[in-house]
C-alpha positions in Angstrom: 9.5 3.2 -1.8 7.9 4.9 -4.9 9.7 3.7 -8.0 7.3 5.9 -10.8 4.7 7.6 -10.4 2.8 9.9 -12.7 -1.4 10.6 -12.8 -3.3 7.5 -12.5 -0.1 5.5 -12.0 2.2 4.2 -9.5 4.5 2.0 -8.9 5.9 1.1 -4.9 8.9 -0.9 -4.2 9.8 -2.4 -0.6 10.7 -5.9 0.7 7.3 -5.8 2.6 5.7 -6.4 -0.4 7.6 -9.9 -1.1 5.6 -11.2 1.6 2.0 -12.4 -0.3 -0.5 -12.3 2.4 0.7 -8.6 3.7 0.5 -7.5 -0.3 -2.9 -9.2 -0.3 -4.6 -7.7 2.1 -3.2 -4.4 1.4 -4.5 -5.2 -2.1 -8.0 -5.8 -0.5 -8.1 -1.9 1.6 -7.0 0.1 -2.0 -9.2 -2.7 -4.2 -12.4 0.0 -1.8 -11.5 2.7 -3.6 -13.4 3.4 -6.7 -10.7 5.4 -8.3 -8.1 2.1 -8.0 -8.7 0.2 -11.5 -6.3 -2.2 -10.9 -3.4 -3.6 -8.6 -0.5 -5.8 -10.3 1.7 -7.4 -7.7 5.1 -9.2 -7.9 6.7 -10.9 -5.0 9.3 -11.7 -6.5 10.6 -7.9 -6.8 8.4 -6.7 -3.9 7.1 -4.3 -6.2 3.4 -3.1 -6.9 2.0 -1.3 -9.5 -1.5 0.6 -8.7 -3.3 2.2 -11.7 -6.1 4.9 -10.8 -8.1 7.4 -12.1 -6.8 10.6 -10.8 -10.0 12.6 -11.2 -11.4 10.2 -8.9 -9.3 11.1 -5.6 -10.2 13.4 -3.4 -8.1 15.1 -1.8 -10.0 15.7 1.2 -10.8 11.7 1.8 -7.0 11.3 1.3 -6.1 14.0 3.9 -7.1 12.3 6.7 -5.3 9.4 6.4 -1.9 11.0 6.1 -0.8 9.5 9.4 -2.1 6.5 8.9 -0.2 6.3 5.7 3.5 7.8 7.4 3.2 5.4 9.9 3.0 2.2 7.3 5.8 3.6 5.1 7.8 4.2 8.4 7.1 0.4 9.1 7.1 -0.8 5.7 10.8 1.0 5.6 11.6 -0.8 8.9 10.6 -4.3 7.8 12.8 -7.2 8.6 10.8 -10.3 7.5 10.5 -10.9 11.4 7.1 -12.3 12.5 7.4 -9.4 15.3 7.5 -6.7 12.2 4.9 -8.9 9.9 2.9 -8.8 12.7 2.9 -5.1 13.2 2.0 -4.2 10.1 -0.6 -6.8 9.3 -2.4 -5.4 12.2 -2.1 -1.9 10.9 -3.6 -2.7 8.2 -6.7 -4.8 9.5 -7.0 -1.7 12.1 -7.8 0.5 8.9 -11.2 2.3 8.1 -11.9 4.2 5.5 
């Protein structure tokens, strides 16, 4: 799922991300953070790159979520383009609270 990454850059790669509105509203949770500086997303590829400043995450706001997190990759690795899956993870994802 992670293509590249390096501080203040990375790139994810997964069919989950050919689907628009799933990207979207993913796009919309990370778009909260005030480290993310910007999200570039291609369908086409079902790749996204997210650029960030690194001195701006904190570790212990990102520790929590760790679950949260496993449990979408583990979907996101799972995803069969089914409206059962899309489902799924679309509700993951308006379930989330920062």
């Amino acid at each position: 799922m992670i293509t590249s990454f390096f501080p203040g850059r990375i790139r994810l790669r997964a069919p989950v991300f050919k689907q628009e509105d799933l990207a979207e509203k993913a796009r919309k949770i990370l778009l909260k953070f005030e480290a993310v500086k910007n999200i570039e997303h291609n369908p086409v590829t079902g790749s996204v790159l997210i650029e960030y400043e690194p001195d701006k995450v904190p570790i212990e706001k990102l520790l929590p979520m760790q679950d949260f997190f496993t449990q979408l990759a583990n979907e996101a690795r799972n995803f069969d383009g089914t409206e059962t899956s899309k489902a799924k993870i679309s509700k993951m994802l308006d379930d989330f609270d920062l």
